[in-house]
KOLROTOR-763907 format. One line per 3 residues: their letters; for each residue z, y, x of N, C-alpha, C. Coordinates in pm, whole numbers, padded with zeros to 5 digits. Layout:
% KOLROTOR-763907
a) Z:Y:X:Z:Y:X:Z:Y:X; ...
This chain:
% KOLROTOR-763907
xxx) -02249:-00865:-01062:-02153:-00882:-00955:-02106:-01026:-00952; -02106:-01091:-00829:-02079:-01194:-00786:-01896:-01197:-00800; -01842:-01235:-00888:-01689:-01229:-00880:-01631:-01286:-00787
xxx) -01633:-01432:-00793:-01588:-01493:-00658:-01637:-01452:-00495; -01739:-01438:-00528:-01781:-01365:-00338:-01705:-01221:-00328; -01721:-01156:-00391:-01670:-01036:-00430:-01498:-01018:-00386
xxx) -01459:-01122:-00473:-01263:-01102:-00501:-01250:-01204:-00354; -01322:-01278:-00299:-01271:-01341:-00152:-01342:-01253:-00031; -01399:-01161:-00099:-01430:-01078:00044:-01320:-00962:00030
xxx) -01252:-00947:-00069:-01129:-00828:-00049:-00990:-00919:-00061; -01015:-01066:-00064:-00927:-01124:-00001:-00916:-01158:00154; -01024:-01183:00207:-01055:-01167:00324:-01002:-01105:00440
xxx) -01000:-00989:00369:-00974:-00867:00449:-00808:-00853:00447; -00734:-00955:00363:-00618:-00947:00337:-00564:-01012:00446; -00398:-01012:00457:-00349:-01089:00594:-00328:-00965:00724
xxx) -00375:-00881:00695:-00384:-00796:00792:-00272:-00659:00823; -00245:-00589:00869:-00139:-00516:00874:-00202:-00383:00849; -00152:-00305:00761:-00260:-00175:00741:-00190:-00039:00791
xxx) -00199:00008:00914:-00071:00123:00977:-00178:00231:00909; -00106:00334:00870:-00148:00468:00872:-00033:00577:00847; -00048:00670:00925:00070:00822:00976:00105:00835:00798
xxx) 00238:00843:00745:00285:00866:00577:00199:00957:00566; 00176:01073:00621:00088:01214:00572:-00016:01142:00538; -00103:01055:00583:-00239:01000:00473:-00212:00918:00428
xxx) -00102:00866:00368:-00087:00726:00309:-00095:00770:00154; -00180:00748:00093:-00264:00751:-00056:-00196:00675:-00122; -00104:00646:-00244:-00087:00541:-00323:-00167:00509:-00415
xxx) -00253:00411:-00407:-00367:00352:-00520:-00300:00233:-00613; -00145:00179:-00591:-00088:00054:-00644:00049:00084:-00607; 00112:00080:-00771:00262:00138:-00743:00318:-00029:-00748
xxx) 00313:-00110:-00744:00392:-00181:-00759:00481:-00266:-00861; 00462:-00208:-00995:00471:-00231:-01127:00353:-00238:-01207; 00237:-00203:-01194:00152:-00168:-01306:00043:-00154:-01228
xxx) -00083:-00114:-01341:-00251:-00161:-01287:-00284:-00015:-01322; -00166:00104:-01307:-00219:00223:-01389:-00360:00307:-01272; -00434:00355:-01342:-00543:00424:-01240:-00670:00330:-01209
xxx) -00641:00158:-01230:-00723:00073:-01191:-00824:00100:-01279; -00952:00053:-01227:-01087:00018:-01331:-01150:-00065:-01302; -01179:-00181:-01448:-01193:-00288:-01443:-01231:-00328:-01567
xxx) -01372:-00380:-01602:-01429:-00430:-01703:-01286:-00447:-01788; -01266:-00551:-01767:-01074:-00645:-01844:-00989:-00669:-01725; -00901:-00567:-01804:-00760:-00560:-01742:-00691:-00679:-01754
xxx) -00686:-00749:-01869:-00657:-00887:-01912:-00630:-00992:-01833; -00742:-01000:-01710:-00776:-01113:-01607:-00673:-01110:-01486; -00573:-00956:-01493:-00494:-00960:-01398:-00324:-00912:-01458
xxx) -00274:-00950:-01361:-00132:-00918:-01360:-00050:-00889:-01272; 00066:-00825:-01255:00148:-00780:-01154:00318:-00838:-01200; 00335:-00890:-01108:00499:-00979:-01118:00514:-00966:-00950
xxx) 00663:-00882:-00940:00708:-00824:-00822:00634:-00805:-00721; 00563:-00720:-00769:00480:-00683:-00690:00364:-00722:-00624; 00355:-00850:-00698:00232:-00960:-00628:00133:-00932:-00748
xxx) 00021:-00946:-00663:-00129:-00922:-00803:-00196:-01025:-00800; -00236:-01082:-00939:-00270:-01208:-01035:-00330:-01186:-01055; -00486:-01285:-01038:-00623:-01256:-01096:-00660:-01413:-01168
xxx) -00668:-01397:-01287:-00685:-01522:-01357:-00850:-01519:-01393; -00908:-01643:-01362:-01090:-01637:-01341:-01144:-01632:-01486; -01196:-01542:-01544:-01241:-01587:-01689:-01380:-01654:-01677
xxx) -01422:-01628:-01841:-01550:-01675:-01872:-01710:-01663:-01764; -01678:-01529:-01700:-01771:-01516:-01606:-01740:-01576:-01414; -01660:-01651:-01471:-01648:-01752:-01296:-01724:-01887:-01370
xxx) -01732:-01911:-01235:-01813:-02067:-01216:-01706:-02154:-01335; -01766:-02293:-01387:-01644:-02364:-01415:-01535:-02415:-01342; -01554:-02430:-01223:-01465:-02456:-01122:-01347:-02366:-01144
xxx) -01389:-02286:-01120:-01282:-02137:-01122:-01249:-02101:-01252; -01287:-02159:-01395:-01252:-02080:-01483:-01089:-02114:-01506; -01014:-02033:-01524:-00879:-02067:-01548:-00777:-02020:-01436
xxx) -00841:-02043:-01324:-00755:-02035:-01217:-00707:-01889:-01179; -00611:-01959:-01073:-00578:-01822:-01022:-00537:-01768:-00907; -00568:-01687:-00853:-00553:-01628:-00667:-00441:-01533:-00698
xxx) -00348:-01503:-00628:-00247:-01398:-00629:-00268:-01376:-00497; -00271:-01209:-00467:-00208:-01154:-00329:-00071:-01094:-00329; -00021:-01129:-00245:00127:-01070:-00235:00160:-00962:-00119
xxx) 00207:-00848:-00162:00276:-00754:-00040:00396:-00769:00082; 00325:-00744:00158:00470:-00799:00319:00462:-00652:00328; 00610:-00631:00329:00651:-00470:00389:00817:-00516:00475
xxx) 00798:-00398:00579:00872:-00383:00657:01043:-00356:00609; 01150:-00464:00602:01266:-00377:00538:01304:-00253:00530; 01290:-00153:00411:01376:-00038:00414:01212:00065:00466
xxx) 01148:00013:00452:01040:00101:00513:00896:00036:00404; 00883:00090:00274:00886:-00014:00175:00690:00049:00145; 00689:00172:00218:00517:00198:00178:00439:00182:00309
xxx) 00451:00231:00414:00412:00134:00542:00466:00135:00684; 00449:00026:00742:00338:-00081:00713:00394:-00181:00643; 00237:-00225:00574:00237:-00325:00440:00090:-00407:00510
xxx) 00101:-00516:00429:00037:-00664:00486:00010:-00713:00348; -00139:-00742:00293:-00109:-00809:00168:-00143:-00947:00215; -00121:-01089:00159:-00109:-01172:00173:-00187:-01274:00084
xxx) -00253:-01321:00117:-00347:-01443:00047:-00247:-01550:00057; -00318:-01701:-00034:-00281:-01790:-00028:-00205:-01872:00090; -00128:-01906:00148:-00115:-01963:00298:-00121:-01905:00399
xxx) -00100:-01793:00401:-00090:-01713:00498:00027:-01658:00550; 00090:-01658:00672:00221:-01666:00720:00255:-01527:00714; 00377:-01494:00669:00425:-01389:00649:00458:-01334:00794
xxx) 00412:-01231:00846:00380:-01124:00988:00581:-01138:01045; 00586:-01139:01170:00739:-01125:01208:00785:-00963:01184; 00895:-00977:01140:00971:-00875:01076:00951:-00823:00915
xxx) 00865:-00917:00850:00810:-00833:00756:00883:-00917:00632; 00908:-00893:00515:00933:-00974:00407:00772:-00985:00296; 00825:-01077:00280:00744:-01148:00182:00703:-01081:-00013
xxx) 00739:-01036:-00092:00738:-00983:-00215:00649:-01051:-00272; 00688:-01104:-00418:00643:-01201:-00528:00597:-01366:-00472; 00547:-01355:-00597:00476:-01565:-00585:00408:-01559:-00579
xxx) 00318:-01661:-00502:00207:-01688:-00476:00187:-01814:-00598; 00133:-01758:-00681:00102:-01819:-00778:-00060:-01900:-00786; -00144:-01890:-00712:-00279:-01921:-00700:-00286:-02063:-00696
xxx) -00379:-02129:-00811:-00393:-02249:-00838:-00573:-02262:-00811; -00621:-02227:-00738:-00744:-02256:-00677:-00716:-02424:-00548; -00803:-02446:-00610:-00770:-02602:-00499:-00805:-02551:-00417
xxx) -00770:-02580:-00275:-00778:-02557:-00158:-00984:-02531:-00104; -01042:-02673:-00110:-01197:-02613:-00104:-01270:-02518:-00211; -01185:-02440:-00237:-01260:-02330:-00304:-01193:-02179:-00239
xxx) -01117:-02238:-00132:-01055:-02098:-00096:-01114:-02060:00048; -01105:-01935:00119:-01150:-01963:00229:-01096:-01980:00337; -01186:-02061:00393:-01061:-02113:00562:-00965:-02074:00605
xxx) -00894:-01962:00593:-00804:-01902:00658:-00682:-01900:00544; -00729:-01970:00436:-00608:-01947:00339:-00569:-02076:00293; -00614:-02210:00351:-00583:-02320:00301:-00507:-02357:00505
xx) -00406:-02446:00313:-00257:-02502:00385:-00319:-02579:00509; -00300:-02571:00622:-00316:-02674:00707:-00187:-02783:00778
């Protein structure tokens, strides 16, 4: 598995607003914890208010080794499971929505993709 093509194509897809009726809304990510996840090493990630931390290990390019991409959750005040928006690097937080955690991602800008570097 290609990690970086991989973790920027489900970043990709991030930025976006995800509506669905509460009756199918599935929780796969509580918001505290990586419980239920599967993942070679759990190690490489982290969760701080709610924002998720992926730190690049031994199997990224050298470019990437070390670094780190965080996505962060935009939810609607008071309406806290949906709609939700996760958020890449530079990406403007949706009107009405708040923002949740840091964007902690230390990827230099040409390694991210177009839509997530500062312009």
């Amino acid at each position: 598995m290609n990690w970086p093509r991989s973790l920027f194509a489900a970043i990709s897809m991030c930025g976006f607003t995800l509506l669905a009726p509460a009756s199918e809304f599935e929780s796969i990510f509580d918001g505290r914890s990586l419980a239920g996840w599967e993942t070679p090493d759990l190690s490489y990630w982290s969760i701080e208010d709610g924002a998720i931390t992926l730190v690049f290990g031994n199997n990224a390019s050298k470019v990437l080794h070390g670094k780190k991409v965080t996505l962060r959750p935009a939810v609607v005040p008071d309406q806290l499971i949906v709609p939700i928006a996760w958020l890449g690097h530079a990406i403007n937080v949706p009107k009405g929505m708040e923002v949740r955690g840091r964007d902690r991602t230390s990827l230099s800008p040409d390694t991210l993709p177009v839509e997530y570097r500062k312009g």
